[in-house]
Each structure stands twice: as structure tokens, then as C-alpha cells.
TIROFI-288762 format. One record per atom (N, C-alpha, C): residue in three letters; x, y, z. Coordinates in steps of 0.1 Angstrom, whole numbers, plus 2048, in hexadecimal, padded with zeros to 3 digits. Layout:
BEGIN
AlaXYZ/...
//
This chain:
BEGIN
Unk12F237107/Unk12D23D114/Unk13124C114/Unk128253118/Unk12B26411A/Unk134269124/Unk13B273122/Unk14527A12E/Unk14127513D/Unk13227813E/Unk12D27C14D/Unk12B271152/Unk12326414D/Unk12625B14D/Unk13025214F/Unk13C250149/Unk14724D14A/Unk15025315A/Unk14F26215D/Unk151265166/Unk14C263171/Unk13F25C173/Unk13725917D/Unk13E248181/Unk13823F177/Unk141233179/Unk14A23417F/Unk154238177/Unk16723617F/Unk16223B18C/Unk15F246191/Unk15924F19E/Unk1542421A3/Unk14D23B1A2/Unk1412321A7/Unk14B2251AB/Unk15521F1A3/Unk15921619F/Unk1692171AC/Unk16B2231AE/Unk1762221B3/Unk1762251C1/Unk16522C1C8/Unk16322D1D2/Unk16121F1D9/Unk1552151CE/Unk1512091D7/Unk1572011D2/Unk15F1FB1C8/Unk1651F41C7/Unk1721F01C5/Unk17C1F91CB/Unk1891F91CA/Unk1941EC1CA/Unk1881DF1CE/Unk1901D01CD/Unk1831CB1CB/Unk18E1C21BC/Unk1821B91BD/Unk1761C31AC/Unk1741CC1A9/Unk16F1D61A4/Unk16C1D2195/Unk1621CD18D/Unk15F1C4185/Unk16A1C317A/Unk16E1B8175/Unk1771BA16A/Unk1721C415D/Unk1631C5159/Unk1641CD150/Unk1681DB150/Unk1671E115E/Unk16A1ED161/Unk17B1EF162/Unk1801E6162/Unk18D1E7167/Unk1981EF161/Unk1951F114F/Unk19D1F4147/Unk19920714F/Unk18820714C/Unk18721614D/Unk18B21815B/Unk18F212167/Unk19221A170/Unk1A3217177/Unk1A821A165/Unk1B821E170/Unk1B922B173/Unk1C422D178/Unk1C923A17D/Unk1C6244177/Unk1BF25017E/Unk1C025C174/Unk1C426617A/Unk1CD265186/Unk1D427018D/Unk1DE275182/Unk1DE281184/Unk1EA28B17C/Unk1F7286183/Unk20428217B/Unk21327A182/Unk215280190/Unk210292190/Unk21629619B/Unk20B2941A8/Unk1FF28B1A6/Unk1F62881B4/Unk1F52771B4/Unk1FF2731AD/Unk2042601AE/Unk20325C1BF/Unk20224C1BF/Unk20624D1CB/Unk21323F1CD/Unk2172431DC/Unk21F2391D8/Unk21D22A1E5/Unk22021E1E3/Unk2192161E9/Unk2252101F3/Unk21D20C204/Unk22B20F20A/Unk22020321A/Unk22C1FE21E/Unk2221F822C/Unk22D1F6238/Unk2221F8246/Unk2281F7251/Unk2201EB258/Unk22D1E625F/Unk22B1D9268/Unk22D1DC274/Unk2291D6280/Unk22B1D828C/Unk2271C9292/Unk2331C5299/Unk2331B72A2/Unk22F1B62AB/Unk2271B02AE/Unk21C1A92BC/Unk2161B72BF/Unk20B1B72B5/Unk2011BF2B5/Unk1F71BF2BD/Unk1F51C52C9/Unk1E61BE2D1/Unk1D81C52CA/Unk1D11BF2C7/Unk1C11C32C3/Unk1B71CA2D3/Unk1AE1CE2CF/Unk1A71D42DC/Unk1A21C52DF/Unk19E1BE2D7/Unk19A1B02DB/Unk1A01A92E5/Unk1AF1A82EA/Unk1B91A22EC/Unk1C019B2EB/Unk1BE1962DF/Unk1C618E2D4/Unk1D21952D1/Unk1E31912CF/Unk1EB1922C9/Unk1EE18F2BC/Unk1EE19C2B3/Unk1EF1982A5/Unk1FF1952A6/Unk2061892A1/Unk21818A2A0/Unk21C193296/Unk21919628C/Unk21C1A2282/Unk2101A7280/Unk20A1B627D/Unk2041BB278/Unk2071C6270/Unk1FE1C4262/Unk2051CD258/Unk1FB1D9252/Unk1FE1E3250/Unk1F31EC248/Unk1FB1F2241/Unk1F41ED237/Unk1FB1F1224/Unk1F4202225/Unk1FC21121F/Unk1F421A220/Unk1FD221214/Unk1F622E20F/Unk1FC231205/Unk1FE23B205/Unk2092421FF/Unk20C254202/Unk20B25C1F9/Unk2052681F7/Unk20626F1EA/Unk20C27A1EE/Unk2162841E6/Unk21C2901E7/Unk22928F1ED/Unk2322971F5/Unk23C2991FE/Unk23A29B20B/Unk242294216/Unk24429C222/Unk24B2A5220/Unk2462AF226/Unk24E2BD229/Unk25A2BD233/Unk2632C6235/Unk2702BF23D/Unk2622C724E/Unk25F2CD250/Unk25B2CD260/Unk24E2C3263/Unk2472B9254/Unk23E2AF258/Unk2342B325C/Unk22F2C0259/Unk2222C425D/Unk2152C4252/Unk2182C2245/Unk2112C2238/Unk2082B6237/Unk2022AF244/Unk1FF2A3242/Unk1F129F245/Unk1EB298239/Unk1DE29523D/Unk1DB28723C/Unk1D2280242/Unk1CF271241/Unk1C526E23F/Unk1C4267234/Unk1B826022F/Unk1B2254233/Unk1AE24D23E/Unk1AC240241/Unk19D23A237/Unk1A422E235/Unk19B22722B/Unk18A22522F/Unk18321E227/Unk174219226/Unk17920B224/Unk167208225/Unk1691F9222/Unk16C1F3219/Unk1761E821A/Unk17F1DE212/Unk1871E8205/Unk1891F6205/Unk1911FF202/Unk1A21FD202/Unk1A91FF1F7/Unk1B42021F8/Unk1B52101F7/Unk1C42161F7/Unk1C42231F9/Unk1C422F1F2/Unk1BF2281E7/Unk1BB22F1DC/Unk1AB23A1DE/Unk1AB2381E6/Unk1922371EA/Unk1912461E6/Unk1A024D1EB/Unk1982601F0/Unk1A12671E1/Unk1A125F1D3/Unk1A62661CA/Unk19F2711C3/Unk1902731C7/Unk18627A1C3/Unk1872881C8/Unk18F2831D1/Unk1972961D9/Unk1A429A1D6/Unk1AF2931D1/Unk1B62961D0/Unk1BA29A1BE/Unk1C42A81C0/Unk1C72AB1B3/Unk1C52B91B2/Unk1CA2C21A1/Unk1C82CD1A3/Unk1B72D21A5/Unk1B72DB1AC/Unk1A92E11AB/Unk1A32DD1B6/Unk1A82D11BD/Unk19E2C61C5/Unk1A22CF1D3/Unk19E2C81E0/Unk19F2C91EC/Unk1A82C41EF/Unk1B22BC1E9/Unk1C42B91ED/Unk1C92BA1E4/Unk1D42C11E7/Unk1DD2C81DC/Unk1EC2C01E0/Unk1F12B41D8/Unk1FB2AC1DF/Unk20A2B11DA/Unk2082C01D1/Unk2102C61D7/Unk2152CD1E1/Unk20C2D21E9/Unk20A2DC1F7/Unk20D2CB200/Unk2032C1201/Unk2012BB210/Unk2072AF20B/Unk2082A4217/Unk20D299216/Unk20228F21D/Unk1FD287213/Unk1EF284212/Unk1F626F218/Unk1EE269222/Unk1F125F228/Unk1E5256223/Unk1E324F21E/Unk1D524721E/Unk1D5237220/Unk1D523322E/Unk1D5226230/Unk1C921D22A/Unk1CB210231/Unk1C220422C/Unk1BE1FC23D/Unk1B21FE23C/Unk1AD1F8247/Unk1B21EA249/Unk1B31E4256/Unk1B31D4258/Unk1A91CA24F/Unk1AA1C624C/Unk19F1B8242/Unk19E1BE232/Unk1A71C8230/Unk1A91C721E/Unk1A91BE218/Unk1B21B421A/Unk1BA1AC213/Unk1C41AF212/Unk1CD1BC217/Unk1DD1C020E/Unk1DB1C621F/Unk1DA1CF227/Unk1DA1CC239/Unk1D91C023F/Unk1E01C0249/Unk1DB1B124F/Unk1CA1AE24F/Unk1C61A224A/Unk1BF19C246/Unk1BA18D24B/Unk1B018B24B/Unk1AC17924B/Unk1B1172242/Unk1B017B238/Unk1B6173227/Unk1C4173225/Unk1CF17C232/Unk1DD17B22C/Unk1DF176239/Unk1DE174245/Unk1E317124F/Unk1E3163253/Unk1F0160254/Unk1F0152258/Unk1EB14C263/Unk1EA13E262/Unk1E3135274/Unk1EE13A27C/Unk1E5143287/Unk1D913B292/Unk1CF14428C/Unk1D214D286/Unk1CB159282/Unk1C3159274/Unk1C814E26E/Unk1BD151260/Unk1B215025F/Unk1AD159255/Unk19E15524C/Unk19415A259/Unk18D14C25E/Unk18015226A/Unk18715627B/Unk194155279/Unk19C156287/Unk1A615D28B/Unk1A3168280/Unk1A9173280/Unk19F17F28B/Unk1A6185292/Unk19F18D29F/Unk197192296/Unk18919C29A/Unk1821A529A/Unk18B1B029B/Unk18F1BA293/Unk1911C5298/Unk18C1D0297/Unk1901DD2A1/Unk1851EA2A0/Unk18C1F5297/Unk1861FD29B/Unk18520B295/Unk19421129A/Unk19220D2A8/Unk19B2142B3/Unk1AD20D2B0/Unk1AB1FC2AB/Unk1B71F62A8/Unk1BC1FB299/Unk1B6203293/Unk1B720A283/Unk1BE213287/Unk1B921F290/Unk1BE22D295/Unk1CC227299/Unk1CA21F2A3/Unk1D421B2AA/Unk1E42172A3/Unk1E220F297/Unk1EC20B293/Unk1F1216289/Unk1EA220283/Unk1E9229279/Unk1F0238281/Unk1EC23528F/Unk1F723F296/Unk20423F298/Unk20322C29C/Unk21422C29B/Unk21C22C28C/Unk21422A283/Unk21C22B279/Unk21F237275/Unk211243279/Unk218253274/Unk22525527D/Unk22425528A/Unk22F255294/Unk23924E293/Unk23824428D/Unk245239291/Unk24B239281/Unk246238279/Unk25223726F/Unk24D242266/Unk24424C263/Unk24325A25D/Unk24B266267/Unk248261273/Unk24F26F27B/Unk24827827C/Unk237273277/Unk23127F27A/Unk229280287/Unk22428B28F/Unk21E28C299/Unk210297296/Unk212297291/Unk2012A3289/Unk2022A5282/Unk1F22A527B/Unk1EE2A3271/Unk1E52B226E/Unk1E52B5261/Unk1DB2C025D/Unk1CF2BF25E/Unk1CC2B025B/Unk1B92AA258/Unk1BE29D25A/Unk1AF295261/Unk1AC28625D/Unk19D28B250/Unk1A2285248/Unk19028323F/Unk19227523E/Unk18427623F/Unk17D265242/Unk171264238/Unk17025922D/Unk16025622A/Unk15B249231/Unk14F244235/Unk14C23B23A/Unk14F235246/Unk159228243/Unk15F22724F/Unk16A22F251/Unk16F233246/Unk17C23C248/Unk17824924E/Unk16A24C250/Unk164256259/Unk162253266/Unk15E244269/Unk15D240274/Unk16E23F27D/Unk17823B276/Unk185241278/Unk18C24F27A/Unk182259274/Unk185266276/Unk180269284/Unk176267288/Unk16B26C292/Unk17726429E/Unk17E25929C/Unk1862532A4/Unk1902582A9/Unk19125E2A3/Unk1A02672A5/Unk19C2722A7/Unk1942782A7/Unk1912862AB/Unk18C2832BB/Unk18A2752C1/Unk18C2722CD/Unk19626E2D7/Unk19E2622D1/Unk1A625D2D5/Unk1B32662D7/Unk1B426E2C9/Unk1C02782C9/Unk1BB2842C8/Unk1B528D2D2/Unk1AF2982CA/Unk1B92A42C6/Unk1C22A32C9/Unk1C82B42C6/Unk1D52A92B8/Unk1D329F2B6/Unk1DD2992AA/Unk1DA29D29C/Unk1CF2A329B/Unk1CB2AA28E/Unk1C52B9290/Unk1C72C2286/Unk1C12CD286/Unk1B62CD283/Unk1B42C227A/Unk1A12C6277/Unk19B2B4271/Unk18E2B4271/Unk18A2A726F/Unk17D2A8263/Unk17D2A025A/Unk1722A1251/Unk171291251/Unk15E291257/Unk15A282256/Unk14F284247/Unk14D27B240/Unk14427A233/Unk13A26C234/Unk13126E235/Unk129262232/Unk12725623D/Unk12F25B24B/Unk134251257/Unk131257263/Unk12D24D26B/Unk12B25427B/Unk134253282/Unk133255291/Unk13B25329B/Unk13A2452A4/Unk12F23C29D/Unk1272312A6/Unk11F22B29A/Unk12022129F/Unk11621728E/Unk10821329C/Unk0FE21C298/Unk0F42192A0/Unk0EF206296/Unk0E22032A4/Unk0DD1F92A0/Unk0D81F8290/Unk0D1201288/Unk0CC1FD27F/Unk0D91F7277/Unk0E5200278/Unk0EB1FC26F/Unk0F71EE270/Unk0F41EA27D/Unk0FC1DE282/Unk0F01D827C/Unk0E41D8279/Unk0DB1CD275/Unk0D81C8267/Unk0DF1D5260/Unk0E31D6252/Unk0EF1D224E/Unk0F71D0256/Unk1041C8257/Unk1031BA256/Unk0FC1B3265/Unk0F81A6265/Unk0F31A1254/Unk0EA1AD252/Unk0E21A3246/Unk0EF19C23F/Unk0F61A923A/Unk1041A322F/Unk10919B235/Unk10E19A23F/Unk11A18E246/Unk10C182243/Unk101181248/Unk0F6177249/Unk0FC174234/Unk0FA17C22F/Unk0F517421A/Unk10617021A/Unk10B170223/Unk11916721E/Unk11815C226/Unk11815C231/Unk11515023C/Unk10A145239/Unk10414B234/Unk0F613F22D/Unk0F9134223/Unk10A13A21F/Unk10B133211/Unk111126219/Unk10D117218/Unk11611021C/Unk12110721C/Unk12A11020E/Unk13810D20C/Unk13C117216/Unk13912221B/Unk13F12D226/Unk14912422F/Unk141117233/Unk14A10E23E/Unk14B115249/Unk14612124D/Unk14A12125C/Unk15712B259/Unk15813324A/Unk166139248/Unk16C132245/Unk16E122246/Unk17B11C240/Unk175117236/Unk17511D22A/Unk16F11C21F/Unk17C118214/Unk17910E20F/Unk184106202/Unk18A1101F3/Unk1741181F4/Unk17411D1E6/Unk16D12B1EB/Unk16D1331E6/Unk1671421E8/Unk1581401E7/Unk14F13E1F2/Unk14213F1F3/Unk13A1451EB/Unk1361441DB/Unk13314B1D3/Unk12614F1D5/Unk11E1441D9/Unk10F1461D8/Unk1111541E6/Unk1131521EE/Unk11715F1FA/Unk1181691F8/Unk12116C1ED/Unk1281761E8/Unk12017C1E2/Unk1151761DA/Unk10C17D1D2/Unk1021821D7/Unk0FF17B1E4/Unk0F217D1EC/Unk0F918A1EF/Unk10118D1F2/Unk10E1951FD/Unk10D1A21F6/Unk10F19E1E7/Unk10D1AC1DE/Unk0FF1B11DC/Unk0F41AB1DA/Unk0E51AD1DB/Unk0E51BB1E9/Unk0E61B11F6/Unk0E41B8200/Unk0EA1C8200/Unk0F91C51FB/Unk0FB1D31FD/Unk0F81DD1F4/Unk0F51D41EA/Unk0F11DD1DB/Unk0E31EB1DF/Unk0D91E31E8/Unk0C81E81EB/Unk0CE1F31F9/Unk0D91F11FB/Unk0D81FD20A/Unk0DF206204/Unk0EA2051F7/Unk0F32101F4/Unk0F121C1F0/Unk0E321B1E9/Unk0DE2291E4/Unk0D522F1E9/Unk0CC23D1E5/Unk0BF23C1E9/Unk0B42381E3/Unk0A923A1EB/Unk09E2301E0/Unk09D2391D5/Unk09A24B1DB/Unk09B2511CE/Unk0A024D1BF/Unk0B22471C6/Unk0BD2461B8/Unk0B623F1B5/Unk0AF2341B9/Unk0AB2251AE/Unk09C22C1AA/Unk0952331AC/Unk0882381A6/Unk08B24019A/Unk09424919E/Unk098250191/Unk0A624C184/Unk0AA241189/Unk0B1233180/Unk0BB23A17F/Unk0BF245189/Unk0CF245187/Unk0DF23D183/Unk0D622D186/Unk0E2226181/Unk0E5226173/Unk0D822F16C/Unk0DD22F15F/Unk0EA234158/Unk0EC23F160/Unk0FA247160/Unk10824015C/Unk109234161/Unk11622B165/Unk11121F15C/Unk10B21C153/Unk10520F14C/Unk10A21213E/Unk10A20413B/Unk10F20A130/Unk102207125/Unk0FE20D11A/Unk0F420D112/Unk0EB20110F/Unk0DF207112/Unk0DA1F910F/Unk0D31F111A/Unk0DB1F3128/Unk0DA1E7133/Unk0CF1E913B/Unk0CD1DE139/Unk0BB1E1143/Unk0BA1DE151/Unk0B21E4156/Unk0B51E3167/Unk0B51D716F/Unk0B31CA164/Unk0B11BE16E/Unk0C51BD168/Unk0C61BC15C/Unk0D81BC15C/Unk0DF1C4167/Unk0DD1D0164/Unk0E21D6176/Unk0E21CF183/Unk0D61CB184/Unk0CE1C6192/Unk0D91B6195/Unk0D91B1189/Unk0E61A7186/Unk0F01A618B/Unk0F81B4183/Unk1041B2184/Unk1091B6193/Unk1011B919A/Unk1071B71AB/Unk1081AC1AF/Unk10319F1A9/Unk1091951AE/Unk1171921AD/Unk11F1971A3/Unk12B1911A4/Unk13619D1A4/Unk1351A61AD/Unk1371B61B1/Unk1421B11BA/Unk1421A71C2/Unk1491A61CD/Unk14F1971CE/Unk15A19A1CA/Unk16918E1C9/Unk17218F1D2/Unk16F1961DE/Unk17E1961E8/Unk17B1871EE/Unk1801851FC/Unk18017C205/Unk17B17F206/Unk16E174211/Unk16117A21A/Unk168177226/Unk16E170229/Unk173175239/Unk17518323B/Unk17D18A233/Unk18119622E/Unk1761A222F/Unk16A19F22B/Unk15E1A6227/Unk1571A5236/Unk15719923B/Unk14F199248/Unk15819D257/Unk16719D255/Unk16D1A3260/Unk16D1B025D/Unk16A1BA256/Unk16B1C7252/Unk15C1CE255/Unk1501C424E/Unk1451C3258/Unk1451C2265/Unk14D1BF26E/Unk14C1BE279/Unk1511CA280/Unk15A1C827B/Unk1611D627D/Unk1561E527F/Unk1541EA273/Unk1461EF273/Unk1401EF27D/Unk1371E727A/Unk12F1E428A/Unk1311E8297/Unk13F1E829C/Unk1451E92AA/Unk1491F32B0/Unk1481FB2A1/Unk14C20B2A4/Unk1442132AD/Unk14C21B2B8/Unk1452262C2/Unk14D2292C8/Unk14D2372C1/Unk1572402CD/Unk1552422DD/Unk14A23D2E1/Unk14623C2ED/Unk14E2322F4/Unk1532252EE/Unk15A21A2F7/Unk16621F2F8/Unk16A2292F2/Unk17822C2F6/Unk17A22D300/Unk18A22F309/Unk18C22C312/Unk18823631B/Unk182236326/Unk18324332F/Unk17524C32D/Unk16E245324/Unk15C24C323/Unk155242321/Unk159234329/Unk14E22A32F/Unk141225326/Unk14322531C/Unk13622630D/Unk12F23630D/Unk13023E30D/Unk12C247310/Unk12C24F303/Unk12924A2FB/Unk12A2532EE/Unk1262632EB/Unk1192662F5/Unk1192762F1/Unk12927F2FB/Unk12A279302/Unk13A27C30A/Unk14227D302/Unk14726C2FA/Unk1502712F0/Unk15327E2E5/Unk14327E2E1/Unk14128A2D6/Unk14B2952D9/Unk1462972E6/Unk1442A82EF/Unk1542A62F1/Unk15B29B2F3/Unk16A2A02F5/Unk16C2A42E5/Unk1692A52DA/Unk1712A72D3/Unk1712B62CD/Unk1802BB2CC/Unk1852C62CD/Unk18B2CB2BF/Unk18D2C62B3/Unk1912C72A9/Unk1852CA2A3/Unk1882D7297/Unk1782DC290/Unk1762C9285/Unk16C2CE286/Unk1662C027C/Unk15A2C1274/Unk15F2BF269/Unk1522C325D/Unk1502B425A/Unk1402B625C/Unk1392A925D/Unk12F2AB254/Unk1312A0244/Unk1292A123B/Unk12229323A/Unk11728C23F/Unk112285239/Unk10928A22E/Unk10527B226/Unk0FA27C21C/Unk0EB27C220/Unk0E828321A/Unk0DA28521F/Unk0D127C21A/Unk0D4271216/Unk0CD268210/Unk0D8258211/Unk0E025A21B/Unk0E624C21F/Unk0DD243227/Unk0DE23B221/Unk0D922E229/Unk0DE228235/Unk0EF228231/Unk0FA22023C/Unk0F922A247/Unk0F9233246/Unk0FD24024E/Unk0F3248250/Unk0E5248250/Unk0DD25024F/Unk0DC260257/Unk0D826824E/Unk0DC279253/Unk0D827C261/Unk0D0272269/Unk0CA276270/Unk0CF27127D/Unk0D626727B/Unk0E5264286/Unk0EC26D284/Unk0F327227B/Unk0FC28027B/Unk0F728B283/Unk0EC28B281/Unk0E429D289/Unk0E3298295/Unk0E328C296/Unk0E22852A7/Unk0F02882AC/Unk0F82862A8/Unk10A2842AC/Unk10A2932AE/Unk10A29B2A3/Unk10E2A92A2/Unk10A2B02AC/Unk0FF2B02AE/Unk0FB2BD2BE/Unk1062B72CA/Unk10F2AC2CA/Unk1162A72D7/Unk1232B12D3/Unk1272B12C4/Unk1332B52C0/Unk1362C72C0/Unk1412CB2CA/Unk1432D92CE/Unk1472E12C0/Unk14B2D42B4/Unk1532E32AF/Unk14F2DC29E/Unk1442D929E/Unk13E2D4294/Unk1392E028A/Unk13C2D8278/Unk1352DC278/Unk12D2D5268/Unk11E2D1269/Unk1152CB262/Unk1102CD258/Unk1162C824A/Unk1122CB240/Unk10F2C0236/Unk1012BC237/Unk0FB2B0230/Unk0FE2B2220/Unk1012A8219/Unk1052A920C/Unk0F52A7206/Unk0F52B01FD/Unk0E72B11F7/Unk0E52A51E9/Unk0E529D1E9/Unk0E52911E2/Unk0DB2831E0/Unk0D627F1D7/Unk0D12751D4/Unk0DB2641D7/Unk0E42691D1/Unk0F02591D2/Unk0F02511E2/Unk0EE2541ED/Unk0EB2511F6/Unk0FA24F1FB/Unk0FF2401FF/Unk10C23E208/Unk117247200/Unk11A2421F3/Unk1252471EF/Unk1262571EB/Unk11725F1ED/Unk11B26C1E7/Unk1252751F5/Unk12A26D1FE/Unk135272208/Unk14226E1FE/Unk1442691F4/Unk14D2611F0/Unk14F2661DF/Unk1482761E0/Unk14A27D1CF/Unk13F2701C2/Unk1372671CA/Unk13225B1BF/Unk12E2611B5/Unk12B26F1B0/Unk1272751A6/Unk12F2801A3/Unk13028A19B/Unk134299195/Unk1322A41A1/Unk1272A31A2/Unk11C2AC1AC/Unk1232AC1BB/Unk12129C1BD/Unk12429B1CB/Unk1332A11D0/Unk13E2991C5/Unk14E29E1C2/Unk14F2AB1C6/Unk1452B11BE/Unk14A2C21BB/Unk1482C71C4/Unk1372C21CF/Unk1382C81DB/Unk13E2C81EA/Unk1432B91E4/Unk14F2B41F4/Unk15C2BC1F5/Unk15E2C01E8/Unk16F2C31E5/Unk16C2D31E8/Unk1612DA1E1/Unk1612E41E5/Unk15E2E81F7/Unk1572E11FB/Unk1532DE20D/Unk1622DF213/Unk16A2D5210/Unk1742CC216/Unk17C2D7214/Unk1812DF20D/Unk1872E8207/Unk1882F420E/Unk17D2F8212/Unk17F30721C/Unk17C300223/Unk17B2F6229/Unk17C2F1238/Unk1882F323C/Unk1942ED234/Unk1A02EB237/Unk1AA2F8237/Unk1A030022B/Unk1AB30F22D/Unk1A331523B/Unk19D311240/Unk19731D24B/Unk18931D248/Unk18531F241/Unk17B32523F/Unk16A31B242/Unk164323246/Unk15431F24D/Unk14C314244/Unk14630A245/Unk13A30123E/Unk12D309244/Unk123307241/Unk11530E243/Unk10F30424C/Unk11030325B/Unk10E2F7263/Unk0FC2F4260/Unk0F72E925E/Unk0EA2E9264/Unk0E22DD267/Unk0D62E8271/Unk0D12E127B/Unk0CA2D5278/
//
């Protein structure tokens, strides 16, 4: 396997599959932070947790992870909120020398959404709550518990940046409402402010190729729904990229010699080993996101936009599927202090997420004078 290659994979391997992430790749994708951008692994609990749903969680926990130092006045701080079924490893493609975080300057926060498996979970939480009876939770219960933990046991009260990919962008756009003056600046990648219909219907499909299987049980499942799981990986496999990437067989990049495109086409079937409770409460999650239901702008989503007050560089991919560019240009004329820079890319969802060299070099550089001050090329 060649340099570029090799560096695409791990890139590829560590954005979408950070649990769960095929055994053969496993060896090639340990750690390759320099000792001084490590991170270190750390979790907060909070007792009788209420959900926006109104369910009482009795404990809730979110495992999150820290890279660099706090500074003694606690202003060096930025937070990374996760993607889907992500631990807190997801935003390592930015961090390091040369990159857009420097973890000796900032103190870098990177939580783990609710339905990881290692956050409270379907899969770790005991009855009344386990598996399929574990609440729905939002976007807003993520922000929510991720504030009290900066506040409550960091001590911190503001932040330098939220950067978000995906849903961890759909978490940024959250906070630049809920709390607007709690960060100085906001970078969403590849994520909206609202999961319009198409993409709640692209959701359904995947929760549907697990639920079809009928060991699923209704979620009280004996054995891990395999036949589901695979349908599960198919489905998300055909929306990840663009059609372009599969025309011009970019997967060749990340293959290893030899493998022909129905072997590829394959190996998504057995891509995805977490819980599926796990996979479909995180789906749901998704789904339910809108800054508009927040409290006090009645669904009113272009409202929400317009309150927000923090600059925000807004990069989707110009060839996402999940997130398509053309919801972003919809959001952005609402947003006062925007500013819109489509990533010029083939890779589709993940080129928000460095999936290639190209994409990497152009986020870190973007992200980069965003955060020292400096202008992105907004456009229309």
C-alpha cells in the first residue's frame, strides 16, 4: 500500500468508524498523535438527569476527552462535540503541529454524544431504561449536559470555538443558539442547523434495514441482529459518498491491491458491530434536530438562525449527500455573521471530516485563520 493511500484509509477509518472499525484495519489505525497532542480519557455523571422528552435519566454519563492544558485564567478552550456513534478521538485530523489546533496553545474538550456505547447508552443503561427504553434524546440534551460539565467540574465558562462535523455540527449550530455569547466563534462542517425531510427519510431507511431483521425483537434482541446490521451498512454505504467518488472508483485509494469492486461493495456488510439500539437511538437523535424548537422561537428556525451572534464559518461539502450544499445556502442567508465556504470536494459526507489529504489540508487551513481572526471568502 502507498504513502497516500495508507493516509487516506486511517483518515477514512477514523472518521467513520471509530467503534466497531474493521479488525483488519485495526493494527493500521493506532494512534499517531505526537506524545505532546495525546489525549487523556475522563467522564462526567450527573443524577436525575431530565431529557427534553421528560423522562428522568437516574445517572447520566458522558465519557469526553481532553487534549493539552488548562491555562490558570481557563480561557484556552475549545470543544469538539462528537459525530455519529464517535468517540472522542473523531477531530484528530486537526489537531497537532502545523494543524488548526495547536494543544500546546489551547485546551481542546472532545465529548461523546448520548448512544455511543461508552455515554449513557441503550447498551450500558440499566432497566427501566435499557436497550429499546432508553429515552430519545436531542441535540439540545447533548449541549445541555456538555455545559454543565464545562461549568460544573472544568470551571470553565467560555470557550474560544465550538467545531462541529456532522452531528457534532448540528451541536455547534446549538450552541451558537442556546448559549450565544459562550463561545467566541463557531465552525460547523458537513452539518446543518435542522435535518430537513429528505434527510429524516434517509434515516428511516437505515433504522427500517435493522428493524426488518427479525431477531431485532422489538430491540430486545438475545443476539446482535446481523442480517440488519448488514442491510444497515449497505444503506449507509450508497449515501456516504458522491456518485462522482463511485464513478471515478475513488475507493481505490483505501483498498488494498487487487480488490475488486464487488469485494468493496462486500465488505460494508460487516462495517458495523456496535449495538443497534445504539445506532438507531443516535439515528433518532439526528432526525429531531432544529434549532427552531428551541425554547422561546416557537419552531421558527429562520428566527433561530438570525439570533445568532457569534462569527461562524460554515463549510459544508459540496457533494454531501447527508447534508446537502443547498440546505447550507438555505440556512446561511438567515445567519448575521456567517460565513460560507463550501469545501470543494468529491468525497461527499466525510470531506467535512479531512476523509482525504486535499480535504485535511483545506479544513485546517480554513479553520485556521478563522480562529486567528482572519476572513474565509464567503459565498453566495
Amino acid at each position: 500500500m502507498n504513502r497516500f493511500a495508507r493516509t487516506v484509509l486511517l483518515a477514512v477509518g477514523r472518521v467513520l468508524f471509530p467503534i466497531g472499525f474493521p479488525a483488519l484495519l485495526t493494527a493500521q489505525a493506532a494512534p499517531t498523535l505526537p506524545l505532546a497532542h495525546r489525549t487523556e480519557h475522563h467522564e462526567f455523571v450527573v443524577a436525575h438527569f431530565m431529557t427534553e422528552s421528560g423522562v428522568t435519566l437516574p445517572q447520566a454519563r458522558i465519557v469526553y476527552g481532553t487534549y493539552g492544558r488548562l491555562n490558570a485564567a481557563r480561557d484556552n478552550v475549545v470543544l469538539l462535540p462528537s459525530h455519529y456513534m464517535a468517540n472522542h478521538h473523531g477531530y484528530e485530523w486537526l489537531i497537532g503541529d502545523g494543524l488548526a489546533l495547536d494543544t500546546t496553545k489551547l485546551f481542546l474538550v472532545a465529548t461523546e454524544l448520548f448512544g455511543n456505547g461508552a455515554s449513557s447508552s441503550p447498551s450500558n443503561t440499566p432497566e427501566p431504561f435499557h436497550g429499546p427504553r432508553f429515552p430519545v434524546t436531542t441535540i439540545r440534551d447533548n449541549v445541555q449536559i456538555v455545559h454543565r460539565l464545562l461549568t460544573e467540574q472544568l470551571g470553565v465558562t467560555h470557550l474560544r470555538a465550538v467545531i462541529g462535523f456532522s452531528m457534532g455540527a448540528q451541536q455547534a449550530f446549538q450552541w451558537a443558539v442556546s448559549y450565544p455569547t459562550f463561545a467566541d466563534r463557531i465552525v460547523a462542517t458537513s452539518g446543518t442547523a435542522k435535518t430537513y425531510g429528505h434527510g429524516i427519510m434517509r434515516l428511516e431507511g437505515q433504522i427500517a434495514a435493522i428493524t426488518a431483521d427479525p431477531s431485532f425483537d422489538n430491540g430486545d434482541y438475545a443476539a446482535p441482529p446481523k442480517a440488519g446490521l448488514e442491510a444497515f451498512g449497505m444503506v449507509w454505504a450508497a449515501w456516504l459518498y458522491s456518485q462522482e467518488w463511485w464513478r471515478r472508483e475513488l475507493w481505490r485509494a483505501g483498498a488494498r491491491p487487487g480488490t475488486t469492486f464487488d469485494q468493496f461493495v462486500q465488505s460494508w456488510r460487516t462495517r458495523f458491530s456496535a449495538d443497534a439500539n445504539n445506532y438507531i437511538l443516535q439515528a433518532r437523535t439526528w432526525e429531531r434536530h432544529d434549532v427552531g424548537t428551541t425554547p422561546g422561537f416557537n419552531g421558527d428556525t429562520e428566527k433561530a438562525l438570525r439570533s445568532i451572534t457569534a462569527p461562524l464559518l460554515y463549510l459544508p461539502s459540496e457533494t454531501d449527500l447527508y447534508f446537502p450544499v443547498g440546505d447550507a445556502r438555505y440556512e446561511a442567508q438567515f445567519i448575521p455573521t456567517v460565513q460560507l465556504v463550501p469545501i470543494p470536494s468529491l468525497w461527499g459526507h466525510p470531506a467535512g471530516a479531512g476523509a482525504n489529504p486535499e480535504d485535511k489540508r483545506f479544513l485546517n487551513a480554513k479553520i485556521a485563520a478563522f480562529l486567528a481572526g482572519g476572513s474565509a471568502r464567503r459565498v453566495p
